[in-house]
N, C-alpha and C positions, 0 to 999 in steps of 0.2 A: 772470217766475215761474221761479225753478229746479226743474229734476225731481231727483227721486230712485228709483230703484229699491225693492225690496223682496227678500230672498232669503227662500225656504221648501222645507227640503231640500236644500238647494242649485240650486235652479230661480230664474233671476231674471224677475220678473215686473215689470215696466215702466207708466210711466203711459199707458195707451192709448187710456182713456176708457172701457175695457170693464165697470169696475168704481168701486163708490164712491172716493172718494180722502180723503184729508187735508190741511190744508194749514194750515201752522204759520205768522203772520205776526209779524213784528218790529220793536222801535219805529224802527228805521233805516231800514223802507223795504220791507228784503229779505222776500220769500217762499217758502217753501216746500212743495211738494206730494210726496205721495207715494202708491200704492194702499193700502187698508186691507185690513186680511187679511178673511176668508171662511170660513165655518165650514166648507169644504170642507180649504181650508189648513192649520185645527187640526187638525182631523181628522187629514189626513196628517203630521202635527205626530207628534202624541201616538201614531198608528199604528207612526212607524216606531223607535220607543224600545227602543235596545238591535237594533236589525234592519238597520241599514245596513253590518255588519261591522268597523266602526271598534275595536269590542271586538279582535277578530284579528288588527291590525294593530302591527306593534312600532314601541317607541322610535325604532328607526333609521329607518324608512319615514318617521314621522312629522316627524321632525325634519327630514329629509330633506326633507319638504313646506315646513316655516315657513322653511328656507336658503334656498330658491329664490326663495321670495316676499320674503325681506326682502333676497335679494338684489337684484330686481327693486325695491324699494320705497328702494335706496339711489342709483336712476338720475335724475337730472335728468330723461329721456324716458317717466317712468312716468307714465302720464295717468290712474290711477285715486289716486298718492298726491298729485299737484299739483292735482287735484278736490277732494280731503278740504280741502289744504291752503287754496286758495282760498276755498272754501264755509266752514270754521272760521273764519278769518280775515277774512269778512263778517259773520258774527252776532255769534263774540263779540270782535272788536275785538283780539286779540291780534294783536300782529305776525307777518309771514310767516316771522322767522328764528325766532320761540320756537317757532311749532309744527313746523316743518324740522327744527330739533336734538332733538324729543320725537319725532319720525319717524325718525330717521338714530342714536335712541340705541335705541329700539326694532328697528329693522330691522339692527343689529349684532347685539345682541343672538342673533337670529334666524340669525346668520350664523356666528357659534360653537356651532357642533353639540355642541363640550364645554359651553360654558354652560348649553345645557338639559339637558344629562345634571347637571350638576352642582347645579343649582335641584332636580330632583328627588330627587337623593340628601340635597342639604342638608334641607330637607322630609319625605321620606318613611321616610329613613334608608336607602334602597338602590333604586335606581331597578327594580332586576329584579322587586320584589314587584307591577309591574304586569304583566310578561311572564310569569312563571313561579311556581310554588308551591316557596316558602321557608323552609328549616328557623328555626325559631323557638323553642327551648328543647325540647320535646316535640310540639310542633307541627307543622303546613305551615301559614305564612300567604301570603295573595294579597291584593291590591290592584285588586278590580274597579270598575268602573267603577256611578257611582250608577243612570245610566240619563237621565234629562232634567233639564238643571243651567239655571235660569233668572237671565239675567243683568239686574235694572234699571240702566243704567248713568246717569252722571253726563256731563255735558260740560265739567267744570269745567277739566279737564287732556285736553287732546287725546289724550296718550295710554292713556287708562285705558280706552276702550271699545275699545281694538284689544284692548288685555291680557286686558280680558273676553273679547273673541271667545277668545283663545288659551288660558288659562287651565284650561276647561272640555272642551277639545279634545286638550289635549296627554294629559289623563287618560282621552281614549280615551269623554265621555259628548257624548249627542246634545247640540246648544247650542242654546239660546233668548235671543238677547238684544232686549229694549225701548231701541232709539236713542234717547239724552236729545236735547228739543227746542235745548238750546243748541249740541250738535256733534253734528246728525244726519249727514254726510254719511263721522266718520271710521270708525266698523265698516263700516259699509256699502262703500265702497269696498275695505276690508281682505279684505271679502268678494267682491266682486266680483274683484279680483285671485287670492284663491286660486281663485276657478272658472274663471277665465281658464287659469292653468297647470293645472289637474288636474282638470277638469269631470266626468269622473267619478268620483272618489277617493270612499272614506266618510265622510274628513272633510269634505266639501265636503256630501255628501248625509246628514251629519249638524249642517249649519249651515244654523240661522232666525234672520233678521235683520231687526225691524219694530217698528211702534208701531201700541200698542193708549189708548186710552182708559181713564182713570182708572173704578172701577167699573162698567166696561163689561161685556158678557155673553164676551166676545174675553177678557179680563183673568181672567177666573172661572175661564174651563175651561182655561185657560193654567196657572195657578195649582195648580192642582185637579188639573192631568196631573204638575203637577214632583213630583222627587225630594227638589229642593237649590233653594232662592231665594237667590240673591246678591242684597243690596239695598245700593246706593250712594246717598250723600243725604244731606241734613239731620236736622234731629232730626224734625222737624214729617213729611216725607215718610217717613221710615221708620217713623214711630208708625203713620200711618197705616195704611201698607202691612202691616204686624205683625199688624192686628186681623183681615185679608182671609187669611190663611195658615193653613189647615188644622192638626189633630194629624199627624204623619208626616212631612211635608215639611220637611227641612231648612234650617235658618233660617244664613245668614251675612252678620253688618254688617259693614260698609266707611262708619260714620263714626255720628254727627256727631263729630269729633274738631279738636281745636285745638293748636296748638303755641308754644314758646317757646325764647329762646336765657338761658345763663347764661354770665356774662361773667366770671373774676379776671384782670383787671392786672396784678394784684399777684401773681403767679404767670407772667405772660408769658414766653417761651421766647426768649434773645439773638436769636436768629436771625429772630424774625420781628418785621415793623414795625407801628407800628399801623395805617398805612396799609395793609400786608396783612391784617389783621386785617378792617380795617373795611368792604375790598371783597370777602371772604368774607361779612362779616354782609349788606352789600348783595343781595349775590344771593340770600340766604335769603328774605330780603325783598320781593324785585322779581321773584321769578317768579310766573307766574300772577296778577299784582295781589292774591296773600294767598288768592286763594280755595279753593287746594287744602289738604288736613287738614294736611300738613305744612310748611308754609308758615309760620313763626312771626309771633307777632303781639305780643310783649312780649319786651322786655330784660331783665333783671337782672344789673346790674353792680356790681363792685367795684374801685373804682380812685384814684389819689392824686388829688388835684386837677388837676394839668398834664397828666396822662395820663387823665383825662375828659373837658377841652378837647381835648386833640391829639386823642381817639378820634373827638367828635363834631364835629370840624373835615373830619376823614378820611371821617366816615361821610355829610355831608354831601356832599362831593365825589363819593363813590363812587356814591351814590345820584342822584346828577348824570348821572352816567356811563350808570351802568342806565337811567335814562329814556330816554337815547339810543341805546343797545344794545336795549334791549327796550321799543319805544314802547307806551304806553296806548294809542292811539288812540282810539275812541270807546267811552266806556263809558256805559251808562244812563243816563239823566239825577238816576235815583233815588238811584244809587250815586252819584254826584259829589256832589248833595245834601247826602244820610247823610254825606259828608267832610267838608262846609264846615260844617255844622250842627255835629258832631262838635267842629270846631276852635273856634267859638264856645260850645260850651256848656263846652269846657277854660278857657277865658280866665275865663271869670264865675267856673270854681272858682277861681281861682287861677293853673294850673298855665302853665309858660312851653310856648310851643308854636314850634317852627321848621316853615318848610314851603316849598314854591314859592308860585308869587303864584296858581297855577291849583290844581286837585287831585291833581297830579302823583305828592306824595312828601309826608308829613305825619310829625313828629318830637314826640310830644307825653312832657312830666315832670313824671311823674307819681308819688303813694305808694300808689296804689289801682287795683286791678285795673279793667278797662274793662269796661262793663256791658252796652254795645252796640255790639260794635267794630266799624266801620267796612270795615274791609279795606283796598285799592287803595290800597296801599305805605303805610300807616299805622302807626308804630310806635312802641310804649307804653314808656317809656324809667321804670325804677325803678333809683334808683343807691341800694346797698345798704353798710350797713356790716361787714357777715359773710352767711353762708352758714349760720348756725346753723337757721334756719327754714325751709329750702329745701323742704321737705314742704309749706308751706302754699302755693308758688308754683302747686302742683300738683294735679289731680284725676283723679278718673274719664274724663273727657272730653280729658284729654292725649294728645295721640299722640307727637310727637317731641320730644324734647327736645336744642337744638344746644349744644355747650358748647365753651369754650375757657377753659385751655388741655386738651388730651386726658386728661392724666393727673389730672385730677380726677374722672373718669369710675369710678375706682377707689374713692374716696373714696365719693362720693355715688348711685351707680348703683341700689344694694338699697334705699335710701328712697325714691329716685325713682319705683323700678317700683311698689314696696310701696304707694307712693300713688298709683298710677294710670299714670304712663308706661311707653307700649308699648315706645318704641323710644329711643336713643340714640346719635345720632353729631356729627361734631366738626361746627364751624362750616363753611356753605360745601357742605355737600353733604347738604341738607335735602331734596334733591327726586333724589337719586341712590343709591335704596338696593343693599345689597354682597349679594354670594349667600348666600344663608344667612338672610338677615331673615324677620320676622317682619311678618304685618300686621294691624294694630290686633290685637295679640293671638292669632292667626291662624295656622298653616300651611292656607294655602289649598287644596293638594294631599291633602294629608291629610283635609282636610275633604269633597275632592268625593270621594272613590273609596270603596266599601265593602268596610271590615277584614275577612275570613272565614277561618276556619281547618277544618284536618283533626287532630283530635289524633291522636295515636297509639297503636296499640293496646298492652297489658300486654307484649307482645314487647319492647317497646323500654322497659326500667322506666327508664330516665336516671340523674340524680345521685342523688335523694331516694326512690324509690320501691324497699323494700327487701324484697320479695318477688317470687317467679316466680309464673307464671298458673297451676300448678298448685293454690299455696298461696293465691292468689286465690280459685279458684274454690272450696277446700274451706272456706274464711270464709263466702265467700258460702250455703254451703248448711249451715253452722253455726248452730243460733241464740244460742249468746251469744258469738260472735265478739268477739277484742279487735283491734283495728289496736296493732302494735308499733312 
């Protein structure tokens, strides 16, 4: 039985047996337990909102906080990131080098104090409007902090529940996040490390870290206390979740979203081969077994004949490759299922299907969008003769769109978005987004902190305002006053 911790407030409270517990079991074998919070814990939850001084702490302090810790979290001898690591890589079966490089890209990250300056000015349009009040046309605007930001997180990507911890923190608001049952142990450790270096900080005493039960009484007044609910998930869990969330409370989704790549040949750049081509699409492909929103799950290509052989000769090989760079290892037995079943209900349509002899890597050609796709390296191959229709590849529910070659990006970008894609970048770095992006629609930053302004008074008339307060105030005490 492995343990887990609980953080509240920054207080880690341990399995001791002093209190009820939880305990999450998996069809591998593995268990896990952890304490259940307390209506004492909400309590101190919801009490200390906006009161831990995290609000009067600057940029630099803070950032100064997440270096240290992603410096520590870039150390072979960090024994709360090789915990995460370990314990992810028992439930959900991903390899120990996929969630190492989702660790080591994350805790860089952390370690370029410009990069987070730079995330929030790309975002917010100037990082100072959360230190200070900022001339804004006639204005002062500020960037306060919401107050209690609640994170559901997902496990589907190792590192999206550290991002949650960080997210809601760097903006200065107390954090609530629900550890998803698939990666409970990587906020939690994220967490535990920062109380390790800075045990009494306010970001630390403004971090809760725990799981509650689905319409539980724990869930209500969790709910009921936030500002901002961040909801990560499927469509089915976030419906859900949507109908439990008050008038007032800030709503932001992180999915259900899906992605795909668009491929011209016939437009390929001298310089690159199809062989690099095709071990760019591979990786799009092979991370995460498909299950993260950005992960594409369908081709559409244009290309000669000899140069659709040599692609899906290449794309074979490379997808070779990826198996052995980033093992499957054991997945559900549902999900391997959903793949074989998959391949067989293609053949009865018709369509040709390449694959491993196990459920490794699945290649399936096809003219018709997939109705129940599969996932775990599954990929829906539509070879197309133009590009005229590329709006209909696409919907609401798109998130990334990969494409090659880049400068088609130009071309096609304003239909794409127009019908529903968030985001677009080249093939190959589907799960590596640039400073500046966008998520599912999103400036994240923007969303947790509340806009407030001071306007200013007739003193200050600006560009348009074309009288003094004297000639103000004798309008105002006119009655058939005209504005000139």
């Amino acid at each position: 039985m492995e343990k887990l911790p609980i953080i509240v407030c920054g207080e880690v409270i341990e399995c001791d047996g002093k209190r009820e517990e939880i305990v999450f079991e998996y069809e591998n074998g593995v268990k896990v337990k952890l304490p259940r919070l307390t209506d004492d814990d909400i309590s101190k939850v919801l009490k200390s909102r906006l009161k831990t001084g995290l609000s009067e702490c600057s940029i630099d302090e803070i950032s100064e906080v997440f270096h240290t810790v992603g410096l520590e979290w870039q150390s072979e001898e960090c024994a709360t990131r090789e915990r995460a690591i370990e314990l992810c890589s028992k439930i959900t079966g991903y390899p120990r080098n996929l969630i190492l490089h989702d660790y080591l890209f994350l805790s860089s990250f952390f370690l370029q104090r410009s990069e987070l300056y730079d995330q929030l000015d790309a975002d917010l349009g100037d990082y100072n409007v959360l230190e200070e009040w900022v001339t804004n046309e006639n204005c002062l605007l500020h960037a306060q902090p919401q107050g209690i930001v609640t994170s559901i997180l997902v496990g589907n990507i190792p590192v999206v529940s550290v991002f949650g911890v960080f997210r809601s923190l760097v903006v200065k608001n107390n954090t609530v996040c629900k550890i998803p049952k698939r990666d409970p142990a990587g906020a939690i450790m994220f967490g535990l490390e920062l109380i390790k270096k800075y045990p009494n900080h306010p970001i630390t005493k403004s971090l809760t870290i725990a799981y509650w039960n689905r319409d539980s009484k724990e869930e209500k007044e969790i709910i009921n206390g936030s500002d901002v609910m961040c909801l990560w998930g499927g469509d089915k869990a976030i419906t859900q979740l949507k109908t439990r969330i008050p008038a007032g409370v800030k709503t932001l989704e992180f999915g259900p979203k899906r992605s795909l790549s668009i491929i011209d040949l016939y437009e390929r750049y001298t310089e690159d081969s199809i062989n690099d081509i095709a071990y760019r699409v591979a990786k799009d492909f092979s991370m995460y077994n498909q299950e993260a929103c950005f992960s594409p799950q369908e081709i559409y290509i244009r290309a000669s004949d000899s140069d659709f052989k040599d692609f899906i000769d290449n794309l074979r090989e490379a997808m070779d490759f990826m198996i052995q760079k980033y093992p499957k290892n054991e997945i559900p037995i549902d999900n391997a299922a959903h793949v074989l079943i998959t391949r067989k209900e293609e053949l009865f349509e018709g369509n040709n299907i390449i694959s491993t002899d196990n459920h490794g890597w699945t290649m399936i050609f096809s003219d018709k969008k997939p109705l129940n796709h599969p996932l775990s390296r599954t990929i829906y191959i539509h070879r197309v003769e133009s590009f005229d229709n590329i709006a209909s590849f696409v919907d609401k529910f798109s998130q990334t769109v990969t494409i090659y070659p880049w400068k088609m990006q130009e071309k096609y970008r304003d239909v794409l978005t127009l019908n529903g894609v968030d985001r677009i970048v080249a093939i190959g770095f589907s799960g590596t987004p640039r400073t500046g992006f966008t998520h599912d629609s999103i400036k994240p930053f923007s969303e947790m902190v509340r806009w407030v302004s001071v306007e200013k008074d007739i003193d200050i008339r600006g560009k348009y305002l074309n009288i003094d307060k004297k000639e103000y105030l004798k309008r105002i005490k006119t009655m058939n006053s005209k504005i000139k």
